[in-house]
KOLGU-4560 file (N, C-alpha, C; in nm, 3 decimals, padded with zeros to 5 digits):
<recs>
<n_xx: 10.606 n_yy: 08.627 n_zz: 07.890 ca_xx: 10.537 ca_yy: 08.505 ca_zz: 07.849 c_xx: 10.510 c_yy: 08.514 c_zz: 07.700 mol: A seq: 1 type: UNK>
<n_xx: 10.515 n_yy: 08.425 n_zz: 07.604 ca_xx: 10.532 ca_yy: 08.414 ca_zz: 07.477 c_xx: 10.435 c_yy: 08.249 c_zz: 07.441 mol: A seq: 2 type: UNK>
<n_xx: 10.347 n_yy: 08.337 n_zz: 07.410 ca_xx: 10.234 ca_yy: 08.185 ca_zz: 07.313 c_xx: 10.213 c_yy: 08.196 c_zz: 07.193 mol: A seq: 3 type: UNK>
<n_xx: 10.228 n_yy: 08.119 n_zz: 07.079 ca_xx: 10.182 ca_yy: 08.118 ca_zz: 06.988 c_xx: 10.062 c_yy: 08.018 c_zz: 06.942 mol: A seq: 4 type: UNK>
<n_xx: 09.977 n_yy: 08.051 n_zz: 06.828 ca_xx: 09.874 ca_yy: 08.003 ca_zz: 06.827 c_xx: 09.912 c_yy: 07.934 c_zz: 06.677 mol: A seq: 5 type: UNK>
<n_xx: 09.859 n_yy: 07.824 n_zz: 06.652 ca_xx: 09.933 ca_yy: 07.709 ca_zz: 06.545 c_xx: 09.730 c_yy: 07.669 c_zz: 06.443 mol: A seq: 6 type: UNK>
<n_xx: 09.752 n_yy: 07.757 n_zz: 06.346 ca_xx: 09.653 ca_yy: 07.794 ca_zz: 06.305 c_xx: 09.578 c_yy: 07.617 c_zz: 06.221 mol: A seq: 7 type: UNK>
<n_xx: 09.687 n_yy: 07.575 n_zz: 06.179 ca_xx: 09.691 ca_yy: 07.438 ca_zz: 06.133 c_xx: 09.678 c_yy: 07.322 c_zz: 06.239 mol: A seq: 8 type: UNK>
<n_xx: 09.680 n_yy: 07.372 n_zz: 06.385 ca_xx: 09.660 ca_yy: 07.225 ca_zz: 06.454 c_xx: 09.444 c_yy: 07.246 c_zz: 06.482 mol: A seq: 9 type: UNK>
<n_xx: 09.483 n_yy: 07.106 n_zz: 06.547 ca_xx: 09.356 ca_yy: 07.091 ca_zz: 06.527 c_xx: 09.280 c_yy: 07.140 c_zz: 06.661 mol: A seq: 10 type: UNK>
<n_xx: 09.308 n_yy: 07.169 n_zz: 06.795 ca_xx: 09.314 ca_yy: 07.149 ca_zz: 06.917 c_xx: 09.243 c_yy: 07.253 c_zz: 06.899 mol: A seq: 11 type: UNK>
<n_xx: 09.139 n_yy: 07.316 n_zz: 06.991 ca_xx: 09.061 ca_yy: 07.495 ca_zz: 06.962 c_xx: 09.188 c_yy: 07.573 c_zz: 07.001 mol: A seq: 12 type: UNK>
<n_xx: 09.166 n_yy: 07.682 n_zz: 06.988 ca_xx: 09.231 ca_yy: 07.809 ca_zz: 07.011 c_xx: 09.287 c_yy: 07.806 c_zz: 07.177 mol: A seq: 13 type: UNK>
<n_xx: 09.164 n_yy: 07.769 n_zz: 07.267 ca_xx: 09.190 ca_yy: 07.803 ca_zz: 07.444 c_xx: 09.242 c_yy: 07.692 c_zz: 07.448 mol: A seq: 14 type: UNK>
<n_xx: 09.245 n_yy: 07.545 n_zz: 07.396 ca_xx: 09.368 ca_yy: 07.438 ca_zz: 07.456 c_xx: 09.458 c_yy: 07.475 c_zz: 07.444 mol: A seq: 15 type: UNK>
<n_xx: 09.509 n_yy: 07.522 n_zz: 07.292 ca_xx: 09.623 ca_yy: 07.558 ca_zz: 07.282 c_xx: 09.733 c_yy: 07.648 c_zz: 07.370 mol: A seq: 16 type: UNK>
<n_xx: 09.611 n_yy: 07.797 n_zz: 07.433 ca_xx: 09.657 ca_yy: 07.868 ca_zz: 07.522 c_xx: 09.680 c_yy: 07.759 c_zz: 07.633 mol: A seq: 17 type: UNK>
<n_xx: 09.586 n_yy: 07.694 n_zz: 07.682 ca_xx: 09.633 ca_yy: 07.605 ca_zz: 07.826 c_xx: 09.755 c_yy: 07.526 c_zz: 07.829 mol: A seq: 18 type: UNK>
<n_xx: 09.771 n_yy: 07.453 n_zz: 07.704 ca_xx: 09.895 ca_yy: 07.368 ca_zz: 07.719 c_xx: 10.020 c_yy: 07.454 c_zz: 07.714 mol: A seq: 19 type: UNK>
<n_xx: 10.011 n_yy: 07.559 n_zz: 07.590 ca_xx: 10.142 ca_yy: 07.634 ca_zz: 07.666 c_xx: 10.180 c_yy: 07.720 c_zz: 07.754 mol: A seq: 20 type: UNK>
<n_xx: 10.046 n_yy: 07.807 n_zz: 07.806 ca_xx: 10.080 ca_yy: 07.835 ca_zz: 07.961 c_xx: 10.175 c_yy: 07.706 c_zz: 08.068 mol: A seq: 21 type: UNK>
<n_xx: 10.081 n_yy: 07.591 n_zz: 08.074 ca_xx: 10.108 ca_yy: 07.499 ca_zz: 08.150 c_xx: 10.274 c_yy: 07.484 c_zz: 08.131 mol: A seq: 22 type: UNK>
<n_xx: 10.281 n_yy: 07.462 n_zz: 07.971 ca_xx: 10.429 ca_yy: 07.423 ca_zz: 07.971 c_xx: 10.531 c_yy: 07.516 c_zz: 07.972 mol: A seq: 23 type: UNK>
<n_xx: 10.528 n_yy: 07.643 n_zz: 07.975 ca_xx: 10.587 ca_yy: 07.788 ca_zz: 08.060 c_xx: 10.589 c_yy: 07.732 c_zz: 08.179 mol: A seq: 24 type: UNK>
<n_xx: 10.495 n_yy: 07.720 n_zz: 08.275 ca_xx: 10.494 ca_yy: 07.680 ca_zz: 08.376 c_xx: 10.574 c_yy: 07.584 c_zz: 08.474 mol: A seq: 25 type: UNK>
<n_xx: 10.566 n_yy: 07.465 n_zz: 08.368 ca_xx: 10.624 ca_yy: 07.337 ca_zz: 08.361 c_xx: 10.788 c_yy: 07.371 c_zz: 08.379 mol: A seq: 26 type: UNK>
<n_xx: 10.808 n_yy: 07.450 n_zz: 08.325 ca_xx: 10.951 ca_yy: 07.501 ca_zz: 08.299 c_xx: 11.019 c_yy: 07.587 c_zz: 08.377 mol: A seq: 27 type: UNK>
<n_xx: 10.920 n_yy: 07.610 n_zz: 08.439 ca_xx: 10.983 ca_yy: 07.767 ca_zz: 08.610 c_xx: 11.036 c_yy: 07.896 c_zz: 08.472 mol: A seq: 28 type: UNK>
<n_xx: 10.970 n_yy: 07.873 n_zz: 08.405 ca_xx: 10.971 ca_yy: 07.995 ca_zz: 08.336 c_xx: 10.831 c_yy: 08.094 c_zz: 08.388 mol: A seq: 29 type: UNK>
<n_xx: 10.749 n_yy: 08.076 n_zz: 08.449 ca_xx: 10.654 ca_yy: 08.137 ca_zz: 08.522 c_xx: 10.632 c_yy: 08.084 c_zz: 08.702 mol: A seq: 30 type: UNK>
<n_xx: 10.726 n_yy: 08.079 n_zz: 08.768 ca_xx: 10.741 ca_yy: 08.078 ca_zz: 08.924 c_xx: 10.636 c_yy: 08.056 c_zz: 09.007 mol: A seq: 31 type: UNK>
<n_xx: 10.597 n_yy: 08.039 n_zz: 09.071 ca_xx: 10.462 ca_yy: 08.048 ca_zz: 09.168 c_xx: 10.496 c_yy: 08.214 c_zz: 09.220 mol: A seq: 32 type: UNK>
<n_xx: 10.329 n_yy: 08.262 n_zz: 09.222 ca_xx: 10.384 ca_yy: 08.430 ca_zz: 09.267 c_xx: 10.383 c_yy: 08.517 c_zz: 09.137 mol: A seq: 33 type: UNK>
<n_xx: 10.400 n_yy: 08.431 n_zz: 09.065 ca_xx: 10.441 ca_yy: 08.489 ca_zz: 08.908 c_xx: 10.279 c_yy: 08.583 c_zz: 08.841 mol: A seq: 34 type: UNK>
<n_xx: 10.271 n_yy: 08.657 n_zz: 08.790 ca_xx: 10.155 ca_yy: 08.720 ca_zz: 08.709 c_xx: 10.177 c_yy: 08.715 c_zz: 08.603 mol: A seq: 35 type: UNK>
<n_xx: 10.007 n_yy: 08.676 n_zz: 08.534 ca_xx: 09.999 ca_yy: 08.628 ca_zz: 08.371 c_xx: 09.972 c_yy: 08.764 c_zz: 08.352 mol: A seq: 36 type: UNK>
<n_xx: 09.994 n_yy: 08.792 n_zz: 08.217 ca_xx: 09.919 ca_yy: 08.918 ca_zz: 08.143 c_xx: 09.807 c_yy: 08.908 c_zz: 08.133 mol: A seq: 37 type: UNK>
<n_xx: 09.738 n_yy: 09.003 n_zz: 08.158 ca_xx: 09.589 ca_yy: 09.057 ca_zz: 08.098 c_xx: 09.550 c_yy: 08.938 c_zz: 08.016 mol: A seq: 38 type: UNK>
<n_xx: 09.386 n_yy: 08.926 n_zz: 08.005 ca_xx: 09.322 ca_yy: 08.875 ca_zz: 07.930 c_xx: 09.326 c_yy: 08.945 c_zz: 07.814 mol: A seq: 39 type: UNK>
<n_xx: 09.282 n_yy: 09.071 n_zz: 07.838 ca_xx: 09.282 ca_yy: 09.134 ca_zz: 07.672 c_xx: 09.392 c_yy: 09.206 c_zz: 07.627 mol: A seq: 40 type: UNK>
<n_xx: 09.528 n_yy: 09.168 n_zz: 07.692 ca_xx: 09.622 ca_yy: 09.179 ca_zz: 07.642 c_xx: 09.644 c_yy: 09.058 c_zz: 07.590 mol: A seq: 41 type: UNK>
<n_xx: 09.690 n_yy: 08.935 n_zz: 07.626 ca_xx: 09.679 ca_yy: 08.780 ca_zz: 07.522 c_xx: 09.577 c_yy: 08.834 c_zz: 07.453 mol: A seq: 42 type: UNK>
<n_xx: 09.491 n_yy: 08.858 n_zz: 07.446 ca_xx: 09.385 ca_yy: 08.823 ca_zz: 07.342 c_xx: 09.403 c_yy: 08.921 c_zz: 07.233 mol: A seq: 43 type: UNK>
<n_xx: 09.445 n_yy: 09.014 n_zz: 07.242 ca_xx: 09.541 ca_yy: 09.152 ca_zz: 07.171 c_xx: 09.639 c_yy: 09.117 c_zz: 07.072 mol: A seq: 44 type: UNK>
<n_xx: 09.741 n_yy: 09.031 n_zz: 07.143 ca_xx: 09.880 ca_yy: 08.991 ca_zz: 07.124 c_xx: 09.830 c_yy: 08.886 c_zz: 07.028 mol: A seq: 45 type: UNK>
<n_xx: 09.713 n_yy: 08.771 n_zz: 07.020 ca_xx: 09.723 ca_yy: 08.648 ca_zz: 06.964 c_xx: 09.616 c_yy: 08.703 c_zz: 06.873 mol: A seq: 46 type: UNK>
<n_xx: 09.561 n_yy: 08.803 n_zz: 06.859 ca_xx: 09.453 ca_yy: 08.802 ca_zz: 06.737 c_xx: 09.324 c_yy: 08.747 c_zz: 06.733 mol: A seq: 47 type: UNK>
<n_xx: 09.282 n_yy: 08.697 n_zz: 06.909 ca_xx: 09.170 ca_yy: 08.632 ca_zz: 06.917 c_xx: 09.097 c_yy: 08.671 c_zz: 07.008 mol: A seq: 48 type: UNK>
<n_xx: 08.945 n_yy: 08.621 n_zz: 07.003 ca_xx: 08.820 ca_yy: 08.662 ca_zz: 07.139 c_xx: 08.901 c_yy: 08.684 c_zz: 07.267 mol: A seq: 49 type: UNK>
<n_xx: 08.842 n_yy: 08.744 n_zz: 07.366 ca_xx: 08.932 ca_yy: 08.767 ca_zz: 07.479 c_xx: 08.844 c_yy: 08.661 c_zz: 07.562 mol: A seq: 50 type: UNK>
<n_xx: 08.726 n_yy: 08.660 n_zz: 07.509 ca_xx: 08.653 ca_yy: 08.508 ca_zz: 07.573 c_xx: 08.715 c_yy: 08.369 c_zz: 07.614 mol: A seq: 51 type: UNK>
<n_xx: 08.819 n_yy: 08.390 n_zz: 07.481 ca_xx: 08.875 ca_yy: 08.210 ca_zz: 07.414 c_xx: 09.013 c_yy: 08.243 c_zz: 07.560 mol: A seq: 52 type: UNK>
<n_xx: 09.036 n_yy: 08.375 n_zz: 07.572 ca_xx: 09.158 ca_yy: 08.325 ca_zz: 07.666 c_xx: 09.131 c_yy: 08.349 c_zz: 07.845 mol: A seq: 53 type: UNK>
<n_xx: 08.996 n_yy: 08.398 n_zz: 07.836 ca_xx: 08.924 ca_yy: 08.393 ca_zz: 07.974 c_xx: 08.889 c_yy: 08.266 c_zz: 08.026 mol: A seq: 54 type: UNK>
<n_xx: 08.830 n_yy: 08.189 n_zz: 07.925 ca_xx: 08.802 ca_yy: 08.041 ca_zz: 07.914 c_xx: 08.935 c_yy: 07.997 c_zz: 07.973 mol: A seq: 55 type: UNK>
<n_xx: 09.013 n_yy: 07.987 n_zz: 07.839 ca_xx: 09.138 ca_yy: 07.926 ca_zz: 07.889 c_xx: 09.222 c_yy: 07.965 c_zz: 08.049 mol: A seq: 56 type: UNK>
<n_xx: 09.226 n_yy: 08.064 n_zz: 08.113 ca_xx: 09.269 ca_yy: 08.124 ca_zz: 08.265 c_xx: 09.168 c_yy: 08.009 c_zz: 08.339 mol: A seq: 57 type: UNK>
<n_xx: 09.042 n_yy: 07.999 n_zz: 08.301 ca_xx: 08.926 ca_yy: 07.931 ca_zz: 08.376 c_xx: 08.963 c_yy: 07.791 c_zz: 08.395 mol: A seq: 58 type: UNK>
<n_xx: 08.992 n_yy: 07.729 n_zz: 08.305 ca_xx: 09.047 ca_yy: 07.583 ca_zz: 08.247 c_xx: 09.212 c_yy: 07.603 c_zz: 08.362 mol: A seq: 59 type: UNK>
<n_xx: 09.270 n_yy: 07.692 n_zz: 08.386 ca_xx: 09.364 ca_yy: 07.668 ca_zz: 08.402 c_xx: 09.357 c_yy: 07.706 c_zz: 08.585 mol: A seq: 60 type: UNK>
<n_xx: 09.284 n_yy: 07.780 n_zz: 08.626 ca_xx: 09.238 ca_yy: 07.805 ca_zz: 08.764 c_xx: 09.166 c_yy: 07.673 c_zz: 08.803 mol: A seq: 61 type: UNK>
<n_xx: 09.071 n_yy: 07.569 n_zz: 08.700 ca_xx: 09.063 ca_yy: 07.440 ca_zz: 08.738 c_xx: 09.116 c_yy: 07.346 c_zz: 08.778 mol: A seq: 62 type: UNK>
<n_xx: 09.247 n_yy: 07.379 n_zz: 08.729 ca_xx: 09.323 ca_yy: 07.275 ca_zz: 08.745 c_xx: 09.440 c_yy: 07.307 c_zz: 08.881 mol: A seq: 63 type: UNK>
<n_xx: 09.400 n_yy: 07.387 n_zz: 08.887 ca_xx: 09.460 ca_yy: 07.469 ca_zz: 09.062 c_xx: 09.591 c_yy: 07.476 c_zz: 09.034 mol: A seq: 64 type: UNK>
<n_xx: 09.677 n_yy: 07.541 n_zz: 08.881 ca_xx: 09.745 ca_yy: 07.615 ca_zz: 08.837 c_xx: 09.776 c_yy: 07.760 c_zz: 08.852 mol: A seq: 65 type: UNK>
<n_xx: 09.632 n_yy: 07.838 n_zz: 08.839 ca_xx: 09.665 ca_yy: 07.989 ca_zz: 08.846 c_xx: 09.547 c_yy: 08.027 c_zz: 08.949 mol: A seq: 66 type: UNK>
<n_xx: 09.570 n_yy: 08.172 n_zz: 08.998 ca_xx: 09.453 ca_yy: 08.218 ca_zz: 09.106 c_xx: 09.389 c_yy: 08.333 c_zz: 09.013 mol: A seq: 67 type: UNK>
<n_xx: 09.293 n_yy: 08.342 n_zz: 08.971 ca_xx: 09.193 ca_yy: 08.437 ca_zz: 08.940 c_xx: 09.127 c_yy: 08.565 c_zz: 09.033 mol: A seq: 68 type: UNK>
<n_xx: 09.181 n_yy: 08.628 n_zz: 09.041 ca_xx: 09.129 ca_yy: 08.767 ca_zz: 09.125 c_xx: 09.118 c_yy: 08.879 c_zz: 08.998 mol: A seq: 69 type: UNK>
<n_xx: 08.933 n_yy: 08.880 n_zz: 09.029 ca_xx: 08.896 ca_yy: 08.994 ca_zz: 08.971 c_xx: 08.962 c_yy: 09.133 c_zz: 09.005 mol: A seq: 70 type: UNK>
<n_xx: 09.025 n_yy: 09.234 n_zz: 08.865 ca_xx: 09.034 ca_yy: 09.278 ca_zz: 08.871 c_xx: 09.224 c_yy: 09.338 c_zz: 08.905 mol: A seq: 71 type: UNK>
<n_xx: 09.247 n_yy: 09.221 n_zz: 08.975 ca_xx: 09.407 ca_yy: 09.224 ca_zz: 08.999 c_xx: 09.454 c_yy: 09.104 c_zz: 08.912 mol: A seq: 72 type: UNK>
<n_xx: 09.409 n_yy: 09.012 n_zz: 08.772 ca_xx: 09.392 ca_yy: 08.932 ca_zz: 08.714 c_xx: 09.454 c_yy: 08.832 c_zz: 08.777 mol: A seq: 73 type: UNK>
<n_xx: 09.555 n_yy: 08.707 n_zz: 08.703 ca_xx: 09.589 ca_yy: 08.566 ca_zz: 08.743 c_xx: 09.729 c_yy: 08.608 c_zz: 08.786 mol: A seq: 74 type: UNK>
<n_xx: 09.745 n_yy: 08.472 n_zz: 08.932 ca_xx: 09.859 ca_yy: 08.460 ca_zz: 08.945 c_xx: 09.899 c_yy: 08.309 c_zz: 08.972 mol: A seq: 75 type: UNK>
<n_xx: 10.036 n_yy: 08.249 n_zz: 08.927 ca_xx: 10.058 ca_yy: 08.135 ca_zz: 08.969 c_xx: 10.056 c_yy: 08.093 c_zz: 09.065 mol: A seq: 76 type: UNK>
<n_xx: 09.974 n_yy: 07.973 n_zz: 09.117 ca_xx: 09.987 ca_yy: 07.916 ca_zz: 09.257 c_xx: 10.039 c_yy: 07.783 c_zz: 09.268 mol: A seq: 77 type: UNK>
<n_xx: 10.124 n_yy: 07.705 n_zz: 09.169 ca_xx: 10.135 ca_yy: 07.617 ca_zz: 09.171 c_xx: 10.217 c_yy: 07.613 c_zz: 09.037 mol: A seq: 78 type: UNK>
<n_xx: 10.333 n_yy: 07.509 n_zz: 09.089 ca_xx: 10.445 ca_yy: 07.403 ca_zz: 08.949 c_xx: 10.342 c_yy: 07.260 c_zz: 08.884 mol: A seq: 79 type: UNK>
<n_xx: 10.243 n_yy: 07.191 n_zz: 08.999 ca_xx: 10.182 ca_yy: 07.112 ca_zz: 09.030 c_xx: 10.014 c_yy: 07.118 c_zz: 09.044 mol: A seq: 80 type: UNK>
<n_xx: 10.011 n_yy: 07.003 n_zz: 08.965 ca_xx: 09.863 ca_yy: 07.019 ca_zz: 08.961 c_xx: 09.822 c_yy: 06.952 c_zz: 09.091 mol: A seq: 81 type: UNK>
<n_xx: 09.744 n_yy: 06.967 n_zz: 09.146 ca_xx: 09.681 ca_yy: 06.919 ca_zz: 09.307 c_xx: 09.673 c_yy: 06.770 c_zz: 09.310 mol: A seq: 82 type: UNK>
<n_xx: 09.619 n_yy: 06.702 n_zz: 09.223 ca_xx: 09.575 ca_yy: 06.586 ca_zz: 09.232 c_xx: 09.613 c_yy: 06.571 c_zz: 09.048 mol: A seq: 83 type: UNK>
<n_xx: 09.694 n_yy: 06.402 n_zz: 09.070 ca_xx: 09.769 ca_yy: 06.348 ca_zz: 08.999 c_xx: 09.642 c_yy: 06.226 c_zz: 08.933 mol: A seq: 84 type: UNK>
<n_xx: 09.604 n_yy: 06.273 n_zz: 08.842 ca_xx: 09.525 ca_yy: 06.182 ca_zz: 08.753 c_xx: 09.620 c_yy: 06.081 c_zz: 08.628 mol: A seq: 85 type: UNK>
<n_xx: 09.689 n_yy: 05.956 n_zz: 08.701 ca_xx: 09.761 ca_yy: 05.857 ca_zz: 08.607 c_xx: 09.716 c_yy: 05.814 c_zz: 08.491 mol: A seq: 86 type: UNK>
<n_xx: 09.572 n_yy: 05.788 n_zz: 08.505 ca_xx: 09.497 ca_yy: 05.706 ca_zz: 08.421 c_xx: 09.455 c_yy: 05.844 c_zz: 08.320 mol: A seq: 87 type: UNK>
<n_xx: 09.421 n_yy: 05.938 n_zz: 08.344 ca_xx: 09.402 ca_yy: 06.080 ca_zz: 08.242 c_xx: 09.482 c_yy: 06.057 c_zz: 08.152 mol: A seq: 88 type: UNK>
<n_xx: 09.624 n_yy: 06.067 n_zz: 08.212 ca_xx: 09.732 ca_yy: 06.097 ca_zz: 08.156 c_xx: 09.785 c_yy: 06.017 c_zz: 08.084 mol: A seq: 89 type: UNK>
<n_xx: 09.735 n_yy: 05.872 n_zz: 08.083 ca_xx: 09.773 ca_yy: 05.753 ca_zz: 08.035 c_xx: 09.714 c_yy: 05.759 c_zz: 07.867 mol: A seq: 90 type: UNK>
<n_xx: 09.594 n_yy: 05.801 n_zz: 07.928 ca_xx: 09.473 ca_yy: 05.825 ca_zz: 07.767 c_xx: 09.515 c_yy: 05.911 c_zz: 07.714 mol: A seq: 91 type: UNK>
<n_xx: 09.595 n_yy: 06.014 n_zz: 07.764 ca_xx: 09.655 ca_yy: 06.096 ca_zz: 07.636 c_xx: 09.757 c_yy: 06.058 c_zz: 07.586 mol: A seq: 92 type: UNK>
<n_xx: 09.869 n_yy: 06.007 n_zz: 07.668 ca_xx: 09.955 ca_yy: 06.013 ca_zz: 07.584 c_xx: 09.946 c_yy: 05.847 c_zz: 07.476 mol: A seq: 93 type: UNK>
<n_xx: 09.842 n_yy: 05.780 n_zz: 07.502 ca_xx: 09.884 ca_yy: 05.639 ca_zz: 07.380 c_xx: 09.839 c_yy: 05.688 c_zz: 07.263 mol: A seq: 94 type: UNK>
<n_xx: 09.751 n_yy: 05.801 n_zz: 07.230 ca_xx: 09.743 ca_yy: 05.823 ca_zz: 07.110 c_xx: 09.885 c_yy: 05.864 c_zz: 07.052 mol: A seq: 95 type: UNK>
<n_xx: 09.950 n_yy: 05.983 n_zz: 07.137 ca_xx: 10.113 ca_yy: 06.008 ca_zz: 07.060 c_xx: 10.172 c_yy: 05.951 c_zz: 07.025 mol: A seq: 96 type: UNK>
<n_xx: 10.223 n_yy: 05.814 n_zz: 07.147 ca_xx: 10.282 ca_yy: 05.694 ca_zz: 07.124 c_xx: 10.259 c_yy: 05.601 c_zz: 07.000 mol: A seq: 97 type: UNK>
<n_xx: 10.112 n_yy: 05.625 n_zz: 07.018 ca_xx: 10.095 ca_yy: 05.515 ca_zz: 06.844 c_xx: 10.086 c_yy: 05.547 c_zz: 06.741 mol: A seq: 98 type: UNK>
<n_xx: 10.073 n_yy: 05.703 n_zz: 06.731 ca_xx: 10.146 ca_yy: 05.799 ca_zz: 06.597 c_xx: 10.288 c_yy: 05.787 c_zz: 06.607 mol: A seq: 99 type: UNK>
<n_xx: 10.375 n_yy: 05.776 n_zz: 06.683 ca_xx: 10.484 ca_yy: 05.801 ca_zz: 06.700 c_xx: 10.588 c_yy: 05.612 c_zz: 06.631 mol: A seq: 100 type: UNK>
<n_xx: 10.464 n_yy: 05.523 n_zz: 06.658 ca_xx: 10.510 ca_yy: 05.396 ca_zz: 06.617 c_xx: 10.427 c_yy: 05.381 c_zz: 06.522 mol: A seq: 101 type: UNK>
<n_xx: 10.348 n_yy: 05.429 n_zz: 06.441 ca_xx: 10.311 ca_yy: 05.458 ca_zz: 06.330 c_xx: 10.350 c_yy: 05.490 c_zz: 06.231 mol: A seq: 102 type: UNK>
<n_xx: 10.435 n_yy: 05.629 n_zz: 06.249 ca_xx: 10.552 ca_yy: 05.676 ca_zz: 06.201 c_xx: 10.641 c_yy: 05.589 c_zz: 06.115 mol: A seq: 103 type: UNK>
<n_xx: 10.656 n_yy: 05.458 n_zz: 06.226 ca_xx: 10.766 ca_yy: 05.411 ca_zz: 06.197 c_xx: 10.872 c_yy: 05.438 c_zz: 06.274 mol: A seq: 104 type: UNK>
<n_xx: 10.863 n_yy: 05.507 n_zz: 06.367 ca_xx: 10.984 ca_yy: 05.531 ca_zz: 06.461 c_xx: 11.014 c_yy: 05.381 c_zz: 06.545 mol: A seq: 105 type: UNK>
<n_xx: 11.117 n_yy: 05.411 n_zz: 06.568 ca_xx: 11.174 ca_yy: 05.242 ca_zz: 06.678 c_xx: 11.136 c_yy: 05.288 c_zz: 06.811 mol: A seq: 106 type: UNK>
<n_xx: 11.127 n_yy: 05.185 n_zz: 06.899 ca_xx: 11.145 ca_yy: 05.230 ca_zz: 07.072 c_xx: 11.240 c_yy: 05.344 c_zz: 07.073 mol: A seq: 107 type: UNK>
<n_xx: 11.359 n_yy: 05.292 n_zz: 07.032 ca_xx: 11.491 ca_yy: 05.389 ca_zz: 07.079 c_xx: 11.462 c_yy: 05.563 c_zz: 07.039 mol: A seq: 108 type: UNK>
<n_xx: 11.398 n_yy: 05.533 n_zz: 06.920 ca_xx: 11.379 ca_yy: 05.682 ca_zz: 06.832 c_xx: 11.231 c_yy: 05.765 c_zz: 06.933 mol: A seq: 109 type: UNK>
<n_xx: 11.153 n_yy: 05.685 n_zz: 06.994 ca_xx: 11.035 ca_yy: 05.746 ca_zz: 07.060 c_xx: 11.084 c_yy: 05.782 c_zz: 07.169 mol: A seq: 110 type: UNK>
<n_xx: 11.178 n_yy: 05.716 n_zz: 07.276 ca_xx: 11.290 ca_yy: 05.761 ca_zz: 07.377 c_xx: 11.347 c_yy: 05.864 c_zz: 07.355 mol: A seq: 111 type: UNK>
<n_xx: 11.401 n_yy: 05.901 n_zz: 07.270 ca_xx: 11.502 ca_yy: 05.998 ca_zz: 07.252 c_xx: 11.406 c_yy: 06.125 c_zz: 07.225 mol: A seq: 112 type: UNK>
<n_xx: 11.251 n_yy: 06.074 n_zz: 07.138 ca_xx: 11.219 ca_yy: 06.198 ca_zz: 07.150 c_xx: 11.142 c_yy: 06.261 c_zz: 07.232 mol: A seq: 113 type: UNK>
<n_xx: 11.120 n_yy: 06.185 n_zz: 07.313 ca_xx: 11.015 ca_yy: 06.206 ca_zz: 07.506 c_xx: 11.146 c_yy: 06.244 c_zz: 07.551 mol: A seq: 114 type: UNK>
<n_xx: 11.256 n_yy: 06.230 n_zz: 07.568 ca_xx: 11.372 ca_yy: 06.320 ca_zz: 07.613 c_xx: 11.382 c_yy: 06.420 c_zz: 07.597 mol: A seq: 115 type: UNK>
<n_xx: 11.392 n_yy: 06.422 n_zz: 07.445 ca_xx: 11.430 ca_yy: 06.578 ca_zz: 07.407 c_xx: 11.331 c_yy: 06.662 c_zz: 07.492 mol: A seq: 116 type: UNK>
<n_xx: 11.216 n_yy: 06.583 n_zz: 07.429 ca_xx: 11.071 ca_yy: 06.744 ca_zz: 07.517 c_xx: 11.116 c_yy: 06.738 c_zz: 07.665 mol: A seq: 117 type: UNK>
<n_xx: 11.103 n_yy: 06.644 n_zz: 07.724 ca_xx: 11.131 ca_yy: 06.632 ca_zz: 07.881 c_xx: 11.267 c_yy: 06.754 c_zz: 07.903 mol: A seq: 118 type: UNK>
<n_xx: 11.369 n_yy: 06.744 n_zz: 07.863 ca_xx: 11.443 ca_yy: 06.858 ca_zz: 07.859 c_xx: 11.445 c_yy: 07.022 c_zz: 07.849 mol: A seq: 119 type: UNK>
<n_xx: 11.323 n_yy: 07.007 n_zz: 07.746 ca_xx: 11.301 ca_yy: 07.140 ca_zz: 07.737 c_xx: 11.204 c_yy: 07.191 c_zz: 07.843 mol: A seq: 120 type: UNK>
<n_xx: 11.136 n_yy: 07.089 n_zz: 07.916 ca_xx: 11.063 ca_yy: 07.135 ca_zz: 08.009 c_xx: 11.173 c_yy: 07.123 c_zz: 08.118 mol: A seq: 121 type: UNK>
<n_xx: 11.217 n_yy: 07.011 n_zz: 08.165 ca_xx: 11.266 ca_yy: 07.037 ca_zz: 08.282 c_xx: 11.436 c_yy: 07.020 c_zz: 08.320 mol: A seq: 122 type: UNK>
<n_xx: 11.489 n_yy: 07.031 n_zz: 08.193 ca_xx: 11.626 ca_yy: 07.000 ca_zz: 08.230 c_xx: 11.725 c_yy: 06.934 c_zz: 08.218 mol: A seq: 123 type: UNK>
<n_xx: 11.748 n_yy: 06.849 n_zz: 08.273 ca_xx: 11.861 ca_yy: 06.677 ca_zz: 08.324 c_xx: 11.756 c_yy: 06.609 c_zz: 08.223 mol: A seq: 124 type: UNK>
<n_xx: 11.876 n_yy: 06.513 n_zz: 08.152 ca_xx: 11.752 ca_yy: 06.428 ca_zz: 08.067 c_xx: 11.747 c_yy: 06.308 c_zz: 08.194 mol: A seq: 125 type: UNK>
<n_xx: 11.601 n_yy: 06.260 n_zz: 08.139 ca_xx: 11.544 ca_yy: 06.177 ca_zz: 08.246 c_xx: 11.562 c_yy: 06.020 c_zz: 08.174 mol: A seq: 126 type: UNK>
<n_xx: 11.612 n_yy: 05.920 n_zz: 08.249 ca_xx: 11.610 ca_yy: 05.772 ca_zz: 08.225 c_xx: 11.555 c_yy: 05.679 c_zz: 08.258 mol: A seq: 127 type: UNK>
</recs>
């Protein structure tokens, strides 16, 4: 498993860990069954509190992603989050969208680039 931490975004330190766990995840690059590393190994590896990535396992055991067992640390239990929040998901992504037509990008150019990512997560481009 490979995270990097993007010292210039704005997001804290433990989102950052959550979204790219998730999107490892997202990718069957971490399996269900699968084991995360140590807390204070991430926290070793990234140069930060081992708090910020305990948090983040916590955030991510919320979301009924990973299983937390003291002591035998996290394991994946899930590709899928349990319950499908549309309207969550809706509020995040119009801010991208209206940076993205902000930009100046066209429909066609914001398509192509929700593809590209969609690919790197899952594959077959999607239409």
């Amino acid at each position: 498993m490979y995270i990097t931490i993007d010292e210039t975004d704005r997001r804290p330190i433990y989102q950052q860990v959550v979204d790219e766990i998730k999107a490892i995840i997202a990718a069957g690059e971490l399996p269900e069954g699968s084991s995360l590393p140590p807390v204070r190994q991430v926290a070793a590896d990234l140069g930060v509190n081992l708090n910020t990535i305990a948090f983040a396992y916590r955030r991510l055991q919320k979301e009924g992603l990973i299983k937390l067992k003291h002591g035998s640390g996290a394991v994946v239990i899930s590709r899928v989050v349990a319950k499908r929040d549309e309207e969550r998901l809706q509020s995040k992504l119009m801010p991208v969208l209206t940076d993205m037509m902000l930009q100046g990008l066209s429909r066609n150019e914001v398509i192509a680039l929700v593809n590209n990512a969609l690919n790197q997560l899952s594959g077959p481009k999607v239409r």
